[in-house]
N, C-alpha and C positions, 0 to 999 in steps of 0.2 A: 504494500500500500504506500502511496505517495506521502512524501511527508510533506507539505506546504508551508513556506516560509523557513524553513529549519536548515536552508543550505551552512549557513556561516557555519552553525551549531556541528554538522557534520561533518564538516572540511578540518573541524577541530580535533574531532573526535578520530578521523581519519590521520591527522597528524599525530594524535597520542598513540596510535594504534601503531602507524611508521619507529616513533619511537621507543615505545615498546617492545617491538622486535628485535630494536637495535641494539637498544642501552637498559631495558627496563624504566619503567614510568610509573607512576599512581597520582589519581585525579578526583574528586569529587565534582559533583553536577549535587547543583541547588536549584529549585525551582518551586511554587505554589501548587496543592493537588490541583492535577487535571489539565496541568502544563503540559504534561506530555515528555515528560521525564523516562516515563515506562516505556512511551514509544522511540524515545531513543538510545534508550541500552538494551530494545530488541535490534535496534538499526545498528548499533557498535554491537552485535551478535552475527550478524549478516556481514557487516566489512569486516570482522574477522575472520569468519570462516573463510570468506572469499582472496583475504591473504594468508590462507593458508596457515593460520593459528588455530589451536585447540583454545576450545571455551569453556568456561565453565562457569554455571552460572546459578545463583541463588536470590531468595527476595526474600526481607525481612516481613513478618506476618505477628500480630498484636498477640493470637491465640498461643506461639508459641515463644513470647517474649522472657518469658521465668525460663523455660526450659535452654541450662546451660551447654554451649556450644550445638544446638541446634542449628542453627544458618551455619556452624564451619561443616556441618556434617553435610546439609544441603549441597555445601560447593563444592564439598572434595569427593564427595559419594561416587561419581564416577571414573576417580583414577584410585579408590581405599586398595588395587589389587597391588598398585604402586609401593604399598607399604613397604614389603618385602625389600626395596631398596634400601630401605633407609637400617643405621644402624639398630641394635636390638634397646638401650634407654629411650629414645627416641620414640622408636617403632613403638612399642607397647606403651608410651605414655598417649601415643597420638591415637591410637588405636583403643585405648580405652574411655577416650575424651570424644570420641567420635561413637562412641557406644558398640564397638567391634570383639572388645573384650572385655573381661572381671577384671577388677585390681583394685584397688585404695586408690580415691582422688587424684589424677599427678598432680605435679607441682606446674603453675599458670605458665612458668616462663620454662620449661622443659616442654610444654605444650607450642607454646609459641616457632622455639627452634624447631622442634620436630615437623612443624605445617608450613613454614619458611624449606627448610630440605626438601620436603618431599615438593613444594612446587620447583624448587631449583632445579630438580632431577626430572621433571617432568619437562622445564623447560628447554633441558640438556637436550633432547630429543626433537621438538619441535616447539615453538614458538606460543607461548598460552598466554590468554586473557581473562582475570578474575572477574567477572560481573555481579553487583551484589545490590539489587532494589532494595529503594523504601528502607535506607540504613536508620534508620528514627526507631525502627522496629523492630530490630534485632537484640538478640540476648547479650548480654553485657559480655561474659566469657568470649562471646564470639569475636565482639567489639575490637575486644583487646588483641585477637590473634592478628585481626585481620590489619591495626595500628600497624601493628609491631611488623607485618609481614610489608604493608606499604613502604614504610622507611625504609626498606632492607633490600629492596628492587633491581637495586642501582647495577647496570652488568650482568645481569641474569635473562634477558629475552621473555621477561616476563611483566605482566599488568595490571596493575588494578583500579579500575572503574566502578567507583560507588554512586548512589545517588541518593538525596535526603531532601524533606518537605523544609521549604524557608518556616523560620521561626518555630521549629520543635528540635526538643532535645534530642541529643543522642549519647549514645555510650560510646561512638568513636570518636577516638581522637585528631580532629582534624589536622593539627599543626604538622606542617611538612606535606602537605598534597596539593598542589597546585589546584585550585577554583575554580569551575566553570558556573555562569547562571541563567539559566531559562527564562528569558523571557517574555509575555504570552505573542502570539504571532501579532502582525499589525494587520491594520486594515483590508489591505489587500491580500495579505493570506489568509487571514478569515473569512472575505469573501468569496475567494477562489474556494475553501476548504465546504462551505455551506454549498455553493452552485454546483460543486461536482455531486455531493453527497443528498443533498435537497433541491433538485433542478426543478421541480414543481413546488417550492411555496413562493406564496403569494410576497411583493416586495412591502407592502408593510410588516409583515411578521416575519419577515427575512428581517428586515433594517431592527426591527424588535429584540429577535433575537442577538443581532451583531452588539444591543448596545448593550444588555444584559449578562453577557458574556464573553465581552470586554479582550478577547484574544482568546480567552480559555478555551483548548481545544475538545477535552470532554464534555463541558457546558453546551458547545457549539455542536454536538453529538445528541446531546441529552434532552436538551431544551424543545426542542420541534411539536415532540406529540405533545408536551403539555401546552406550547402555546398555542398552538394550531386548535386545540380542546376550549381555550377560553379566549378565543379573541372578542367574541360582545360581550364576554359577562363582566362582574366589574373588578376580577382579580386583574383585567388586563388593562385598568386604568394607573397601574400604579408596577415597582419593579419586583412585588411580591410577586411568588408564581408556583405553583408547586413544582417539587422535586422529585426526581428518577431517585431508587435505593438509593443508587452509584454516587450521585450528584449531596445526597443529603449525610452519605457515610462521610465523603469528603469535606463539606461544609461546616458540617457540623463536630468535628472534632475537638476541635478548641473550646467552644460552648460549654459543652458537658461541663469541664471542670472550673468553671465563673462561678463567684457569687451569686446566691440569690436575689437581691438586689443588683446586681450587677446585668444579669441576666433581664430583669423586669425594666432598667434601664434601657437596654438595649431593645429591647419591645418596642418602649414606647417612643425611641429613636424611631426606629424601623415606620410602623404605622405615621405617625409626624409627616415622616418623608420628604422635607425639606432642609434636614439639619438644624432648625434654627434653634440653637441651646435659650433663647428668651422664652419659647413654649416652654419648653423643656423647665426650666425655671418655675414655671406659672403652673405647671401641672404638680410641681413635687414642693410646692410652697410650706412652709412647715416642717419638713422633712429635712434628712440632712443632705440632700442637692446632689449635683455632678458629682461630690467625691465618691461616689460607690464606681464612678466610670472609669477609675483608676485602673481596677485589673484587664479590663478589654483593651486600653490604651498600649498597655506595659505589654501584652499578647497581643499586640497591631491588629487587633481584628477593625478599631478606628480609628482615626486620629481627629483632633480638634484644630482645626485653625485659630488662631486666638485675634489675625486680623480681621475676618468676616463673622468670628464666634459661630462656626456651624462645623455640624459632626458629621465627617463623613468615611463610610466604612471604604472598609479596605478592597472587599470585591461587592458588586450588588447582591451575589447571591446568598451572601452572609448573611442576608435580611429576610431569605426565605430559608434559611436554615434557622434564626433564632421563632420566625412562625413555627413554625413547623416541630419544633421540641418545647413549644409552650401547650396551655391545657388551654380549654375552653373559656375555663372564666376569667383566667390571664388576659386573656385577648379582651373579652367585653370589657372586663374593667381597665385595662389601657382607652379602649376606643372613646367609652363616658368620658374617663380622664380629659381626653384630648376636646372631646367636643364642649366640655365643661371650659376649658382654655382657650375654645376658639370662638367667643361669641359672636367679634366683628367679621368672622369670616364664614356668612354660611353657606358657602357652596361646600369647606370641608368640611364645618358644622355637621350639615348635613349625611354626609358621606359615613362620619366617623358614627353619628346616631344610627345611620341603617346600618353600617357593619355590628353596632351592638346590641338590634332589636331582634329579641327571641320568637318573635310571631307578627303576626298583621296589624302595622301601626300607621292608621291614616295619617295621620299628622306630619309622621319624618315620611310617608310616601310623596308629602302634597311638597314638600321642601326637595326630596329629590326631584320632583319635574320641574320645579322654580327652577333649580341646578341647570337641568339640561337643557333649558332652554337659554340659558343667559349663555352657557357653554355654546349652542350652537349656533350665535350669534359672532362668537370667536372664531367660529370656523372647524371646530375640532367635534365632529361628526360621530366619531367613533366614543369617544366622552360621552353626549348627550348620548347613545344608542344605550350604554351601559348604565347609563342612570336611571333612564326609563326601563331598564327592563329590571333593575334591583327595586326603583318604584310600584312598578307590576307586584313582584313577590312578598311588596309590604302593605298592595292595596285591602282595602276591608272590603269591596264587593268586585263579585265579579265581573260586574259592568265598568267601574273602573281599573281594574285588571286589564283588561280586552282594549279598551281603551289607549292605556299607556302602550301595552302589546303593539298596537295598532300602529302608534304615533312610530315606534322603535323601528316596528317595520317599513315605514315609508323614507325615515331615514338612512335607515340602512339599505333601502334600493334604490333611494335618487340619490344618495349622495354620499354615501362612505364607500361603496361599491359593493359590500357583504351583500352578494345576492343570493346566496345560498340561507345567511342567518335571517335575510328577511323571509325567504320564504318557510322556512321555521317558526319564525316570528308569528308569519300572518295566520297561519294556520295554531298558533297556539291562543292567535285573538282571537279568535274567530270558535275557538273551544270554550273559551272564558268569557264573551260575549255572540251568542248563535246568532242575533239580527244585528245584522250590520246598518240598516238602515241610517241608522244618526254619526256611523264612523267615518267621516271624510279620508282621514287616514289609513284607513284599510281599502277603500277604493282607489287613493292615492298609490297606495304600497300595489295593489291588485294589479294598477296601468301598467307602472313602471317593470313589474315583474312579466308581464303579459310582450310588452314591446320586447322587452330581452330575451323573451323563450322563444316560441313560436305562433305567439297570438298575432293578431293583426290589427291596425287601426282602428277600422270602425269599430271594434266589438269593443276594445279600451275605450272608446270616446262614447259609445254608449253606456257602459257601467260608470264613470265616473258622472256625466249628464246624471244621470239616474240618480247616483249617491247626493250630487248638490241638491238637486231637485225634491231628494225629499227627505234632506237633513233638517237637524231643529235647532241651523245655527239661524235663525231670522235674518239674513242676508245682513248682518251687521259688519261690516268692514275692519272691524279689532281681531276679528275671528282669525285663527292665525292657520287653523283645518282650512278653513273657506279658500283665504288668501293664496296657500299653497295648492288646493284644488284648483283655484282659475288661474293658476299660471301654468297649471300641468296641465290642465284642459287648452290654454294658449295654445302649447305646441302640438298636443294631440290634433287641432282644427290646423295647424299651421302643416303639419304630415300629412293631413288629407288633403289639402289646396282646393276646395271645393265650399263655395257660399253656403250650402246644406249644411257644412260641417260647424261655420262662423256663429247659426242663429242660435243655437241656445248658448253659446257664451253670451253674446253682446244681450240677451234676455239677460242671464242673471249680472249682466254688468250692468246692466241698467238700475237696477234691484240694488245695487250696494249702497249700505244708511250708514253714516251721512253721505260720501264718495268714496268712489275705489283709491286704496291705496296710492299714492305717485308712479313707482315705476310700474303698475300694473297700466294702470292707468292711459301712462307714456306708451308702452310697446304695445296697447291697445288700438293707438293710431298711425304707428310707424308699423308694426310688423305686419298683419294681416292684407294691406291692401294701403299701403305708402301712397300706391298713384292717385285715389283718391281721399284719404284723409292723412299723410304725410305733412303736410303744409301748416295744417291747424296745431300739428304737437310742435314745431319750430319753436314759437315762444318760451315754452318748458324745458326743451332740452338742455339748455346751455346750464342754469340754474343747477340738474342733478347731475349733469358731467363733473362743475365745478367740484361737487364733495363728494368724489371719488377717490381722491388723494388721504381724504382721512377717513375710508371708508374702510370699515375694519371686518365689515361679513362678508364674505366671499359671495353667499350665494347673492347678494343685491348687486355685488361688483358681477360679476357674470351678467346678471339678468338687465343691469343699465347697459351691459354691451350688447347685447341682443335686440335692445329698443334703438339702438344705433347702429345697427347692422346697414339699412336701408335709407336713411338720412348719410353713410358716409362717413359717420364720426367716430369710426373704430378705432384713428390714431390718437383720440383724445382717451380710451379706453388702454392703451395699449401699455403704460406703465403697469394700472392696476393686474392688467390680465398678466405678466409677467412676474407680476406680485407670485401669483396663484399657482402660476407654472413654476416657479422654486420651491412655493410650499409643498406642491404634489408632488416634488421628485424628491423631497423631504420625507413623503409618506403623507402628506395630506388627505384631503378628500381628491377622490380619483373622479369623480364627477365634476367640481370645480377643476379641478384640473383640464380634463376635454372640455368644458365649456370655454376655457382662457384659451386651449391650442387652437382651438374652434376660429377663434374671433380675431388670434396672432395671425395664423393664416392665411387667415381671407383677406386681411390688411396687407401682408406681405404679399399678394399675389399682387393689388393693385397697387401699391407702390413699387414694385419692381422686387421687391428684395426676395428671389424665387427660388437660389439657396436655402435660404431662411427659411421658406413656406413648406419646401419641401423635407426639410429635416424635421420641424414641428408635425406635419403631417405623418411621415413614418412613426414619429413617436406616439404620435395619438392614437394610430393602430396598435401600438404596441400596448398602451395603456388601454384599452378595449378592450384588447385579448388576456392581459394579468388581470384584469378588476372585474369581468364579466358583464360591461358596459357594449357588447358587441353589437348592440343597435345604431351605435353611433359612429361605429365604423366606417359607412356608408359617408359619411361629410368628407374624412378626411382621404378617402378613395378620391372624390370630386376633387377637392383640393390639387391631389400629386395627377390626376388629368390634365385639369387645367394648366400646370406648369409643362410637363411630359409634350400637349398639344404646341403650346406656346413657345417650344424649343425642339419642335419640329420629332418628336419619338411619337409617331403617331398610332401606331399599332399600338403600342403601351396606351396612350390613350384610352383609343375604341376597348381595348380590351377592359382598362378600367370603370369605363363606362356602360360597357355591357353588364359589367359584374354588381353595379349598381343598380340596372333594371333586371337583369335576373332574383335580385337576393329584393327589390321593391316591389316587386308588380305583386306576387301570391301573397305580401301583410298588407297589401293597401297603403305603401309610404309612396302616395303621388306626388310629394314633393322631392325625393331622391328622386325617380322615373324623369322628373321634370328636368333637373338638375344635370342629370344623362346628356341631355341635348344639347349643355353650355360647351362642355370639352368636343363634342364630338362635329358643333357647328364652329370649333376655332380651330378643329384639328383639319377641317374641309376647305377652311378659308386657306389655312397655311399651306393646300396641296396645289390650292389654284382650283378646288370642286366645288365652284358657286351655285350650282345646282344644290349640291347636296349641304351646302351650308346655308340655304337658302329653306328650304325643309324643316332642317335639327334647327330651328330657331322659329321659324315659322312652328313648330308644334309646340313650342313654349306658349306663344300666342298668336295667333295670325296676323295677318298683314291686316293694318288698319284697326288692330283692337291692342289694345292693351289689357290682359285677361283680368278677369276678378278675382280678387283673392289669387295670385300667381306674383308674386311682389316679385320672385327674382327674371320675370318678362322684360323689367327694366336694364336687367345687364346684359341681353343680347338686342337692343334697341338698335345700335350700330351696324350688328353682324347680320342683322336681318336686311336693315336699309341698303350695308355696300352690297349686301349678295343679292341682292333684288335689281339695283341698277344696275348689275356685273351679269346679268342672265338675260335684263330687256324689259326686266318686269315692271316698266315705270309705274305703271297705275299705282301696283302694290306700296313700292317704294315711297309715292308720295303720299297715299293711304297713311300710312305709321307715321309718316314725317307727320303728318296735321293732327293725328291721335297724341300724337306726343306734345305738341303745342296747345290743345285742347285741354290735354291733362292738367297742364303745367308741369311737367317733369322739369324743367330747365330748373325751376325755386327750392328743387330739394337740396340741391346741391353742389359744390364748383366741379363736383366729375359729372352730374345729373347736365348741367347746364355745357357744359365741352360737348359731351353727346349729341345734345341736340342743336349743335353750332354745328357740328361735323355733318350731323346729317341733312341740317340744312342746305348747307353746301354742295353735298353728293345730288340731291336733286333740287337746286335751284339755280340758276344762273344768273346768280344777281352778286353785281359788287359789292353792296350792302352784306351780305350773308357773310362773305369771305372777310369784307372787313371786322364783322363782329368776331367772326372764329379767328382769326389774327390777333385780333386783342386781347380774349380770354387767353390764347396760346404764349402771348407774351408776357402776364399777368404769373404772379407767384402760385398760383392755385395750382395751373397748370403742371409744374414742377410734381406736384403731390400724387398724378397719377400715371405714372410713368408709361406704363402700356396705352392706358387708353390715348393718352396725349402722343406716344410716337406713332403710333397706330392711324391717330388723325391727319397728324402731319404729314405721311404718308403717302396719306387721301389726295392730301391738300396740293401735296406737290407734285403728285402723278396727274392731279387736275388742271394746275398753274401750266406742268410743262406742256400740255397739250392745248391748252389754250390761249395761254397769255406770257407772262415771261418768264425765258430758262432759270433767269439769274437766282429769281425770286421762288420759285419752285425748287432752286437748290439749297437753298437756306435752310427752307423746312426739310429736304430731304437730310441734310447733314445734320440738323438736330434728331430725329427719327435715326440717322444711323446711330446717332449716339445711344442713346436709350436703347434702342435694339441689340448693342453689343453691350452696354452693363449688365442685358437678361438673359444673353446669350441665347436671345431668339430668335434661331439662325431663318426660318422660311421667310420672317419678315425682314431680316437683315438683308438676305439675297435679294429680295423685290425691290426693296430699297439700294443697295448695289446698281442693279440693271436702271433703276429708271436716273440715279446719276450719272451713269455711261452715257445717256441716253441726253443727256444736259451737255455733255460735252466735257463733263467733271472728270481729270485723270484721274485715278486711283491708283493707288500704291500699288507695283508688280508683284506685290503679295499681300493678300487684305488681311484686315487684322484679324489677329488671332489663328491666321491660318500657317499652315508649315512653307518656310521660306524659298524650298524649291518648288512649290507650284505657282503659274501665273496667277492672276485674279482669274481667267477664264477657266482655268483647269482645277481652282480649286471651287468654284462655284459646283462648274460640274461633278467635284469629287463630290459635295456634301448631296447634292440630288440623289445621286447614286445611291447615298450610304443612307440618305433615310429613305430608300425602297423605289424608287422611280425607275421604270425601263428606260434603256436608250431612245427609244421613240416618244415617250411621255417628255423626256429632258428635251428632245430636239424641239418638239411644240412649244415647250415654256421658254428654249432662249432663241425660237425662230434658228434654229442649224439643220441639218440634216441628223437623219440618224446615222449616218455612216461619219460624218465629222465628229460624234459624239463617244462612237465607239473610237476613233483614233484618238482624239485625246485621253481616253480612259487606257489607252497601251499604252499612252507617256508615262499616264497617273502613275499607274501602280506598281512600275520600279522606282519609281521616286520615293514614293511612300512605302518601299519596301512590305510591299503585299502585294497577292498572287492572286485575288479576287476581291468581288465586291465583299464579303463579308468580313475584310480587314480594315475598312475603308473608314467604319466609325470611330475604330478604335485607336488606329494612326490618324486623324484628325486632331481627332480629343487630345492627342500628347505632341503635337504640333507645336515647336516653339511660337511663340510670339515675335516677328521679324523687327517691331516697332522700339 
């Protein structure tokens, strides 16, 4: 087995082992139980067989610590036929100390020489090494031989290798043996040691266990089943946890022989759980104080800082070893103790009274859901889960049992990820209270679980309807069930894209006494249907963007970024959501987490920055796939489309976007399906297939409508209008152009209003028109949307050059190349290429980015090639023959040292830069 992290340790071990052979050596190894001590004087067992030394090997054991020279009997047991070498004093002292023979005691030090000879003479022969564990535990007699035999090494081809727990006594004498010390592996050997050994737990109780057992490699063994056992209950709110035999025989060592008080000390340390000796003080007022702490200090199981005044232990899991060997009533009366000390503080107030309630106590139940609420206001998801369900277990009826049940569950599936313990959860509310009718919570938890498994849309958006519908919260807007109902209802009606799906929201939104919530309120008008009621939430917005900087709940930071998805104002979100993406990769909530990568994203697509979008993207799959959020998978699929289309990997693409209407169409998510059409209408524009990007966008919403309830119809407004007058299809073209002006789309926003300058333009020919899109183009706004602004410019200048002047149509094409190589979007870079050729604009003999022995001609044509295009498709796109195309492709691909098209992307891609 691997050892990880323990190269030094061995290379060490390996050099005693060299010297040993040579000159004789003797060494101790120190280290805390469960360092792994054991496993490396099996490892110096293995390099020594392997150099060809005899071993011989013993471990000291508690049961046979009286019994004298047991461990020397253990180690020589398999050369005692050796005896016979040794002289006849010797021989019969050693032999009857080893229990081989009758005789009268020998004498210790006629004991000694004779175990010293007999390895001498073993060594004569071939090359040995003494191995002797867990020396703390061996019998004193033995101690002594084995002293006496280390000092005495020097020149004999012989070794001895001990090993002893830091901080317990032993009966060997260590002076004269060179030191070695174990210490626990670091971070990344820890994490390599868990990922090999546990490559399916989840990263929060991966990162849980890492911090718990602190390097410890038995801990980091041990740990698993039991925390994997209690991740929502509420041992897992805190570093208590129960212990394996293994882990508590280790831990608990030192304990046993403390003070009573000393002991009772360290309890109420332990539960505390913040060190702070000022509790500590307040709890043992009267009493004679920290000096009982004295013997734990003196036995390092803590130490006191005297500048912060807090006590903290020496490994965490000393804290579930001192649980763990207390009784019953130890524990309550610690926890009274503390809550009796902590009055100003009752969220632990709370905690420590339900750890000490023997049966169903409304009261500390009604203080624990205070708790977890104020907790999930923090953002710490997994806290509130475990409070409510320790709430649960002290409720006095079973109506509110089911209830808290209820709540835990919906927490735990929209937003800690535990989709497994919610659905645990819901089914144990739903035991504790049968009619669910008044539980918003349990229909919340029912959606969310239902979206993740294999339910589908409507049937979610009918049970939650249902549940609002004829709950007995009287639509009061405090309701905090209600409130999380209609915003899970939001998105439920916003997955179906369908007006049918809109009306009993905006019913019971109507219904809400006094008014709905702010940000419900906000994404009530931006999200569902922007084109027409966008306009009226302007006023509002700026006002809740502002206090997002001190916005301390994740789920409102999310859900403000969602009410700005479609107004544009996702860069004003993009701190906070970044906020959220370090907390989740912290172990946060895995649901704010995709919410934040969600909303990073889509910003970074329309800014340019498409590295970016597309690393967040991968990782949102990833966080999907560990947290069991796999319904939202489906976003960040569209996301690495979008970019994949956008930089011309178009197969990737389509393929992406297939796999989005595959895995949409049988749950009813018609806004994925819809979503489909954006990549696969940018990936048609980028081949030169105006037809068919004319379609994939047209089925977003047709020519001349802007669909209802379809808010994202707005981002293919552009891709519809070029590929409509790039096919013939004026009517259509100027259709959408007048729907869009009708709408007002231009007042949502400075990318809303670019849009519809550009398309202005594509079908009017008016100076006017070009002038206004000239000015927004030169205007700072412009800047902020990198694609859609090169994209225009594009337009602009492929229109200028064919109509009115080169100079001027090259301007905008050189800003368009710019932006086009920051996103390295190569289909529009190349259009942009040819129609500057086309201006009379030289270009560099090797365009940028491209590898310096091919012309600008031959490396246009290579990148065609390499994203999929026949020589007949390339000769259509640059008006050549196909027979000139195929000869420049026999220049190409000794240049590029490659033998076919299917080398051609990959020698591109690693293309110096000639500039």
């Amino acid at each position: 087995m691997e050892l990880f992290g323990r190269r030094a340790e061995l290379e060490r071990i390996s050099d005693f082992l060299a010297g040993a052979r040579e000159r004789g050596d003797a060494r101790l190894i120190w280290g805390e139980p469960g360092v792994g001590k054991s496993s490396l004087m099996a490892a110096a067992a293995q390099l020594g067989v392997a150099a060809g030394m005899r071993v011989l090997r013993a471990s000291g054991s508690e049961f046979e610590a009286d019994v004298s020279y047991s461990c020397l009997n253990q180690l020589l047991l398999p050369v005692h036929t050796d005896l016979d070498r040794l002289p006849t004093g010797p021989r019969e002292a050693l032999a009857v100390a080893l229990g081989f023979g009758a005789g009268p005691p020998p004498d210790a030090l006629l004991v000694c020489n004779a175990a010293l000879l007999l390895v001498r003479a073993v060594a004569g022969d071939v090359p040995v090494v003494l191995l002797v564990d867990d020396v703390q535990w061996i019998d004193r007699a033995s101690a002594v031989v084995l002293g006496f035999i280390a000092r005495r090494l020097e020149g004999c081809r012989a070794g001895l290798l001990a090993s002893a727990r830091t901080g317990m006594a032993s009966f060997l004498d260590p002076r004269g043996l060179a030191e070695m010390v174990v210490e626990p592996l670091d971070d990344e050997a820890a994490g390599r040691l868990v990922d090999v050994t546990f490559p399916q737990l989840p990263a929060r109780i991966r990162q849980r266990l890492l911090d718990l057992a602190q390097g410890n490699p038995l801990a980091l063994m041990e740990l698993p089943s039991t925390l994997v056992g209690a991740v929502s209950r509420a041992a897992a709110r805190s570093e208590v946890v129960p212990l394996s035999d293994r882990l508590q025989a280790v831990f608990a060592a030192r304990i046993a022989d403390l003070p009573e008080p000393t002991r009772r000390l360290l309890l109420l340390a332990t539960f505390e759980g913040t060190g702070d000796i000022r509790v500590l003080r307040a709890v043992l007022d009267g009493e004679p104080g920290l000096a009982d702490l004295a013997p734990a200090e003196r036995t390092q199981l803590v130490r006191v800082d005297d500048a912060t005044a807090r006590i903290a232990f020496r490994h965490p899991l000393i804290r579930s070893a001192i649980v763990a060997m207390s009784t019953h009533e130890e524990r309550r009366g610690a926890h009274l103790a503390l809550a009796e000390a902590l009055h100003g503080d009752q969220e632990r107030r709370a905690w420590h009274l339900a750890a000490a309630a023997a049966g169903p106590d409304e009261e500390v139940a009604s203080l624990l859901e205070q708790a977890a609420h104020r907790v999930m206001l923090r953002g710490d998801a997994f806290a509130a889960v475990a409070a409510l369900i320790r709430a649960a277990e002290l409720s006095a009826t079973s109506s509110d049992r089911g209830r808290r049940l209820a709540e835990a569950a919906y927490i735990g599936a929209e937003a800690s990820g535990a989709i497994d313990d919610a659905r645990t959860l819901l089914t144990d509310a739903r035991r504790a209270a049968p009619d669910p009718a008044g539980s918003l919570h349990a229909a919340n938890a029912a959606a969310f679980l239902m979206l993740n498994g294999d339910g589908d849309v409507n049937t979610a958006h009918r049970l939650l309807v249902g549940a609002i519908e004829t709950g007995d919260h009287g639509y009061r807007a405090e309701d905090p069930a209600l409130v999380e109902a209609m915003h899970t209802l939001l998105l439920l009606c916003w997955y179906g894209s369908s007006p049918e799906y809109w009306e009993p929201f905006f019913q019971a939104l109507g219904r809400l006494r006094p008014q709905p919530p702010d940000v419900l309120a906000l994404a009530s008008r931006t999200f569902p249907d922007p084109v027409r009621t966008g306009a009226s939430a302007l006023p509002r917005i700026d006002a809740i963007l502002d206090s997002l900087p001190d916005e301390d709940d994740p789920t409102r930071v999310v859900r403000i970024g969602t009410a700005s998805v479609y107004l544009d104002r996702l860069a004003d979100c993009r701190e906070s959501s970044w906020r959220l993406v370090r907390q989740g990769r912290d172990g946060g909530p895995a649901r704010r987490h995709l919410g934040a990568l969600m909303h990073l994203c889509l910003d970074g697509y329309l800014a340019g920055r498409w590295d970016e979008a597309e690393r967040l993207a991968l990782e949102g799959q990833r966080v999907c796939a560990a947290s069991g959020f796999s319904f939202f998978a489906w976003y960040f699929r569209y996301n690495r489309a979008l970019v994949a289309a956008g930089r011309g990997r178009f197969d990737e693409a389509y393929a992406l976007a297939d796999e989005m209407t595959h895995w949409a169409l049988p749950r009813g998510v018609s806004a994925a399906a819809l979503f489909a059409h954006h990549p696969r209408a940018l990936a048609a524009s980028g081949r030169g297939d105006w037809d068919a990007a004319f379609l994939h966008a047209a089925a977003m919403s047709p020519p001349g409508v802007l669909a209802s309830h379809v808010p994202h119809c707005t981002w293919v407004m552009f891709d519809l209008v070029e590929a409509a007058v790039r096919t013939g299809r004026t009517v259509e073209a100027r259709a959408h152009v007048e729907a869009m002006r009708a709408a007002g789309v231009a007042g949502l926003s400075s990318r809303m209003a670019l849009i519809q300058a550009g398309a202005d333009v594509l079908v009017l020919d008016d100076e006017a028109a070009t002038g206004r899109l000239e000015a927004l183009l030169a205007g700072p706004e412009a800047e902020r949307w990198l694609f859609e602004a090169s994209r225009i410019r594009l337009a602009l200048g492929e229109g200028l050059r064919r109509t009115r002047s080169a100079s001027q149509a090259r301007r905008h094409l050189l800003a368009a190349r710019e932006g086009f190589a920051a996103m390295a979007a190569a289909p529009w870079l190349e259009r942009t290429h040819t129609e500057l050729r086309a201006t009379k604009y030289r270009l560099s003999d090797a365009p940028p980015d491209g590898p310096a022995a091919l012309t600008a001609q031959e490396y246009q044509i290579a990148q065609l090639a390499a994203s999929g295009l026949s020589n007949k498709q390339i000769a259509e796109r640059l008006y050549l023959s196909h027979r000139t195309v195929g000869a420049h492709l026999y220049r190409i691909f000794p240049k590029l040292g490659v033998s076919s098209r299917a080398g051609l992307r990959d020698a591109l891609s690693s293309g110096s830069d000639p500039r």
